[in-house]
C-alpha positions as CSV (number, residue, x, y, z in Angstrom):
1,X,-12.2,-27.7,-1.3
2,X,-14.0,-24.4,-0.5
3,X,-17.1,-24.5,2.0
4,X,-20.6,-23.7,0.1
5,X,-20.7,-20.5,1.9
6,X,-17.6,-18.7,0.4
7,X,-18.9,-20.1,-2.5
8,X,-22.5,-18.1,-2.3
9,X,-20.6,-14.8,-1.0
10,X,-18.3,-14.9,-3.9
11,X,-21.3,-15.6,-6.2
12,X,-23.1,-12.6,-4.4
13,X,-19.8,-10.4,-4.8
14,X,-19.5,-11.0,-8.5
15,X,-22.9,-9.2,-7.9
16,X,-22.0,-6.4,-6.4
17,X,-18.8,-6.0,-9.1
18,X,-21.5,-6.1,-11.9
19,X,-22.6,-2.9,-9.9
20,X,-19.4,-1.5,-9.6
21,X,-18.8,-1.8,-13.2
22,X,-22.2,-0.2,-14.3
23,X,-21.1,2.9,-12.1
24,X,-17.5,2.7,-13.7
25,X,-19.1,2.9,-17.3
26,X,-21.0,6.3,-16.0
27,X,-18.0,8.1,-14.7
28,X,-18.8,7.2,-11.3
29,X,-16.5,5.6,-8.2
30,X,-16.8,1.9,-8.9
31,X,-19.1,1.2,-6.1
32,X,-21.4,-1.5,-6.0
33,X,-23.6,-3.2,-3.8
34,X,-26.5,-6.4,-3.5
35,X,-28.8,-7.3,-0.1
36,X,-29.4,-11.0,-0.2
37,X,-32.3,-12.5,2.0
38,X,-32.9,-16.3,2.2
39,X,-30.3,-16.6,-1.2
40,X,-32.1,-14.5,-3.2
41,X,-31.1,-10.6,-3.9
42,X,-33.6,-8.0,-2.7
43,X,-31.6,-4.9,-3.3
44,X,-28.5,-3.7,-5.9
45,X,-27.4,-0.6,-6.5
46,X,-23.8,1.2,-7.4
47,X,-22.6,4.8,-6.7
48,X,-24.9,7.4,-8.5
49,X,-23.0,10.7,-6.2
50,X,-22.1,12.3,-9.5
51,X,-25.5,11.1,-11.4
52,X,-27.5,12.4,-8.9
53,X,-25.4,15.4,-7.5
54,X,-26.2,13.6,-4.2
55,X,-23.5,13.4,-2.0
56,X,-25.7,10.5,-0.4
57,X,-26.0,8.2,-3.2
58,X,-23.5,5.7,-2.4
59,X,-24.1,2.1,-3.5
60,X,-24.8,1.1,-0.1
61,X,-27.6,3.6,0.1
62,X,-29.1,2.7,-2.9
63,X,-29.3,-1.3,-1.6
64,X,-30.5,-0.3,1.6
65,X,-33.7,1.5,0.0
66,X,-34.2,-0.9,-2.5
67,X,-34.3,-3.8,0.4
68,X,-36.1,-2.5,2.5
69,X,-38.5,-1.7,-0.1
70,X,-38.7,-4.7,-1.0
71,X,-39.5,-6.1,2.5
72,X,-41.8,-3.6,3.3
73,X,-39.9,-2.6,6.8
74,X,-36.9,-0.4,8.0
75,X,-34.7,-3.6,9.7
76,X,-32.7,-6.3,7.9
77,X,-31.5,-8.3,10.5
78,X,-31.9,-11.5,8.6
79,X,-29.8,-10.6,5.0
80,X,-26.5,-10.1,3.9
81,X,-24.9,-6.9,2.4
82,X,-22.2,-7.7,-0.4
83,X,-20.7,-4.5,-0.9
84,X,-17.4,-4.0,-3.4
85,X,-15.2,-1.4,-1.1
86,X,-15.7,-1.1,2.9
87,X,-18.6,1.3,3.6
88,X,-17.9,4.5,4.7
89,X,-19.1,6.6,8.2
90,X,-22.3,7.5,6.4
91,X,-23.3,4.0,4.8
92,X,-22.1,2.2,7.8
93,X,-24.4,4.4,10.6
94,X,-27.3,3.3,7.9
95,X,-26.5,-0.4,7.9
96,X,-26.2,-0.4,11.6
97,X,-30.1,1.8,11.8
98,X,-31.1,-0.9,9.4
99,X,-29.7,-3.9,11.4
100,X,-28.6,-5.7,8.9
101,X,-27.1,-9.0,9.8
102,X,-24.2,-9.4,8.0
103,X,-21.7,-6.9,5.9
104,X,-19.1,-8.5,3.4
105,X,-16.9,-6.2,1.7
106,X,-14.1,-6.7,-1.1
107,X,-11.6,-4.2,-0.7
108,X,-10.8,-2.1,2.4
109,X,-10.6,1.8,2.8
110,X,-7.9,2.9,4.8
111,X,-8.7,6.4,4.0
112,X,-12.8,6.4,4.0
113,X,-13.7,3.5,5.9
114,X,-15.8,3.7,8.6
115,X,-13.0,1.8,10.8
116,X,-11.3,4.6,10.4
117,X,-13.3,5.9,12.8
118,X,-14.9,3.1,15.0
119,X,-15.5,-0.6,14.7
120,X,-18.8,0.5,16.7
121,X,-21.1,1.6,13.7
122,X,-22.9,-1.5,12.9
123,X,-25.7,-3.0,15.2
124,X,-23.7,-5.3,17.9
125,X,-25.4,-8.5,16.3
126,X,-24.2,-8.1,12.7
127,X,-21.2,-10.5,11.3
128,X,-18.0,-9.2,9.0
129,X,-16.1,-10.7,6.5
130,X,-13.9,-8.7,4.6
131,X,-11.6,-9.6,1.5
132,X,-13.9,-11.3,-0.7
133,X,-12.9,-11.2,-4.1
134,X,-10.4,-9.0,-2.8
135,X,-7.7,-8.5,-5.7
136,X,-10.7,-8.4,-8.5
137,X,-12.4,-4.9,-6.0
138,X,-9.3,-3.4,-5.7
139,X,-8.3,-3.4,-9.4
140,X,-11.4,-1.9,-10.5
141,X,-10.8,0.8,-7.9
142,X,-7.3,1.5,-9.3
143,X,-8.5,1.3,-13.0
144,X,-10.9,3.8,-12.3
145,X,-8.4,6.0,-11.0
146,X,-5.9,5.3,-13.3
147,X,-8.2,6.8,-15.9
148,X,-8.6,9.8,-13.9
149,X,-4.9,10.4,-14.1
150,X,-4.5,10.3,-17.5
C-alpha cells in the first residue's frame, strides 16, 4: 500500500503537470510548477519564457512570486515546491534565497539541471525527492519536442 505522503506529492504533481500542460498549449517548454503550505497550494505557475520574452520566467519563478506573495514574506521554509522537470542554475539559486523546505521534481535534467553544476544550490535544510510521476513529466517533455521536430 503506498504511505499518505506519496500519495499528497503525487496529488500535488498532477498539479504541477496541469501547469505544464497549459504552457504546452501556448508553445511554451512544458514547465510547471505549485508551492504547497500546510496542504494547501499558495503558488502555480508554468513556463511563460516565450510569452513574456523573459528569459526569467521559468515556472519555478512564477511559483516563487506567487508564494511568497501570498505569505507576505521572502522565505518558505515551511512549503513544498512540486516542480515537473529539475530546476535549473537560475530557479534553483532562487529556491535556495527563498529557503524553501522541500523541492520535488518529476523528471531530471541531465543537460539544464542545476546538479549539473552543484548539489550546493538549495538552503542546507531543504529535502529532495526526485521522480515523482516520473514517466507521465518526461513524456510531456518529449511530446513537446517531438512537435518541434516535425
Amino acid at each position: 500500500m503506498m504511505d499518505m505522503n506519496r500519495l499528497e506529492d503525487e496529488n500535488f504533481m498532477r498539479q504541477a503537470l496541469n501547469e505544464a500542460r497549459a504552457a504546452f498549449h501556448k508553445q511554451e517548454v512544458p514547465i510547471g510548477a505549485v508551492i504547497v503550505c500546510e496542504g494547501r497550494v499558495i503558488g502555480r505557475g508554468h513556463n511563460l519564457v516565450e510569452t513574456l520574452q523573459d528569459p526569467t520566467a521559468h515556472a519555478e519563478m512564477q511559483a516563487l512570486t506567487a508564494a511568497t506573495e501570498t505569505l507576505g514574506g521572502k522565505y518558505l521554509p515551511q512549503c513544498t515546491l512540486y516542480v515537473t522537470v529539475e530546476p535549473c542554475i537560475m530557479c534553483a539559486g532562487a529556491i535556495g534565497w527563498a529557503q524553501v523546505g522541500r523541492v520535488v521534481w518529476g523528471a531530471d535534467d541531465p543537460k539544464k539541471g542545476y546538479r549539473t553544476y552543484s548539489e550546493r544550490v538549495f538552503h542546507p535544510r531543504t529535502m529532495v525527492e526526485r521522480g515523482v510521476l516520473q514517466t507521465e513529466c518526461e513524456a510531456l517533455m518529449s511530446d513537446f519536442f517531438a512537435t518541434l521536430r516535425r
